[in-house]
N, C-alpha and C positions, 0 to 999 in steps of 0.2 A: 072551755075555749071561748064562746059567744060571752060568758062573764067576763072573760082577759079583754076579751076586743071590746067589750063598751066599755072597760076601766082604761084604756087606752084612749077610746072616743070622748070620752069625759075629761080626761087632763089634756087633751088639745085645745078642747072647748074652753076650759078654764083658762087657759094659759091665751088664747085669744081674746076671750072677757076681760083678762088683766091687761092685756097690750093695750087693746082700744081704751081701757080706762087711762092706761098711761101718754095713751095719743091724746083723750081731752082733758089730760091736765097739764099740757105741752110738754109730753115726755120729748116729743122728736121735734129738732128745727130745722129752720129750711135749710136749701140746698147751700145758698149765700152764705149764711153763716157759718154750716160745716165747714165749707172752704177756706171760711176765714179765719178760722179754730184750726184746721189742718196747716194752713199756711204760715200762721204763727208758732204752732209748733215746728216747721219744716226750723222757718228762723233761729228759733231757739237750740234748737239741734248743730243747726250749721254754727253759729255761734261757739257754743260749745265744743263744738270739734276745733275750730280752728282756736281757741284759748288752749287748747290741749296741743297743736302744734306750733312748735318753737317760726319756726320756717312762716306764720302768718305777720308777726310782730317784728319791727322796728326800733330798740331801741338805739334813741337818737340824742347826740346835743343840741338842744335847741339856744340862737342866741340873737340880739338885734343888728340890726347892718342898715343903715342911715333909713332907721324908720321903717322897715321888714322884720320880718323874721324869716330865718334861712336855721334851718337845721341841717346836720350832717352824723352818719351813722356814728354810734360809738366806738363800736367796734375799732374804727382807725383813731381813736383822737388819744393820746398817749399821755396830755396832758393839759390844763385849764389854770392861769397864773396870770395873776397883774402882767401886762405890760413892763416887760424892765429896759432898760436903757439898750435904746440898738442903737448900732453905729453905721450910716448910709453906706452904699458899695456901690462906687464909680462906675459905670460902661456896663448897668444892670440897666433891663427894662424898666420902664416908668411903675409898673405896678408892685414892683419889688421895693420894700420900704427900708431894707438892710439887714443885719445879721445879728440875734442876740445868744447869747449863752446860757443857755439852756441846762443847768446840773454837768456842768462839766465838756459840753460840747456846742461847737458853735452849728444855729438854725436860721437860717432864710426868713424873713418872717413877709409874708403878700400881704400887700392892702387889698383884698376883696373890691372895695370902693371904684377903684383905677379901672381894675380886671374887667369889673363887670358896667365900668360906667354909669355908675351910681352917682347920685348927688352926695360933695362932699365934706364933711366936716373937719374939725379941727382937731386932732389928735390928745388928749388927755392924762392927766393921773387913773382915770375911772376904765382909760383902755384896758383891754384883756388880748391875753396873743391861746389862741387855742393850737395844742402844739398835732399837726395828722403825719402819721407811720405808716407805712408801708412795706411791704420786702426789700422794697429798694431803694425808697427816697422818704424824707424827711423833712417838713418844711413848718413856720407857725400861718393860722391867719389870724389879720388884727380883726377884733370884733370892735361893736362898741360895749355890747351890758350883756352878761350872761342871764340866759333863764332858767338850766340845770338839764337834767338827764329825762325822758319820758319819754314812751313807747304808743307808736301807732300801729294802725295793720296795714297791712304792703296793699289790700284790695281798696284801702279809700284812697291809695293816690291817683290824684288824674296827672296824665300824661303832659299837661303844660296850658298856658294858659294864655291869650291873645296879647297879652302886654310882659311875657316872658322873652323874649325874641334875641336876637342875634348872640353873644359868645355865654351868656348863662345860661340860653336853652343846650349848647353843648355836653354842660356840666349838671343837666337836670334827673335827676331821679324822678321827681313828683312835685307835685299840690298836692296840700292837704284839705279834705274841706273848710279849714280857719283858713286859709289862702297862705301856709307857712313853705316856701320855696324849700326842699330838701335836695340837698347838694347829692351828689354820687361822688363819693369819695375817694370809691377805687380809681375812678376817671381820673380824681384830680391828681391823687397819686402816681398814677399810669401815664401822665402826661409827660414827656422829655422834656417839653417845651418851659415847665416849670420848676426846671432841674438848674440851681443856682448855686451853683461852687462857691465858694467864701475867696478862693484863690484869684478868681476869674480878674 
């Protein structure tokens, strides 16, 4: 028994010999830096997690609009085409540019520009009309230059920015940190106000 208990006394002994040897050869760091090894990995964790959930990511068409950039989810945009020939419609509002045909049916197409009181340019061959769907309404908007499809995470947007203001903070989903305005699309779908009969 008294041989068990000092071979027992002896391998604690050892094993504290070894630890202090491992303390002065900086086996252990400070407090600071655990934390900052702990907290890097928290990152990377959370990270991770949310790359694994659909419901974090965004993807968005992003496009220019007199010198911005303004993205809108994909999910609603049904279609991306030159510009083709619209025909204006009488006793519409100023921001409504008229109505082109679209594969077979005729669409409303909005100048973003008017809507949002943007500074304005000249209309081109180089326009593009992005066509956005909904349940229930249908409409294009002119762009100036497409940039293509790319996905953010829904926690970098910030809520809106001091020189965002009156009718496009309405229509605002986000900023991105590149300062890219992201539309809310179901909004602008959701809107009656934006509801333009071909008939009218």
């Amino acid at each position: 028994m008294g041989e068990t208990r000092e071979g027992h006394w002896e391998e604690i002994h050892q094993r504290l010999a070894e630890f202090e040897r491992r303390i002065d050869s900086g086996f252990v760091i400070s407090r600071e830096e655990r934390e900052s090894r702990l907290a890097a990995r928290s990152r990377e964790w959370a990270r991770g997690t949310e790359q694994d959930q659909p419901d974090a990511w965004l993807e968005v068409l992003c496009f220019n609009l007199s010198q911005e950039v303004y993205a809108v989810e994909a999910q609603y945009v049904s279609a991306v085409l030159p510009l083709p020939q619209f025909t204006p419609l009488p006793g519409t509002p100023p921001f409504v540019l008229g109505i082109v045909n679209v594969r077979g049916h005729i669409v409303s197409v909005l100048d973003l520009r008017v809507f949002f009181e943007l500074p304005m340019e000249g209309i081109s061959d180089k326009n593009f009309l992005a066509v956005l769907r909904g349940p229930e309404m249908e409409f294009g908007l002119l762009i100036d230059r497409v940039q293509g499809i790319t996905r953010i995470q829904r926690d970098s947007l910030q809520g809106g920015l001091a020189n965002l203001s009156g009718i496009r903070a309405n229509y605002l989903l986000g900023v991105t940190p590149d300062q890219w305005t992201v539309l809310d699309g179901a909004r602008l779908l959701g809107d009656p106000s934006l509801r333009i009969e071909a008939d009218e």
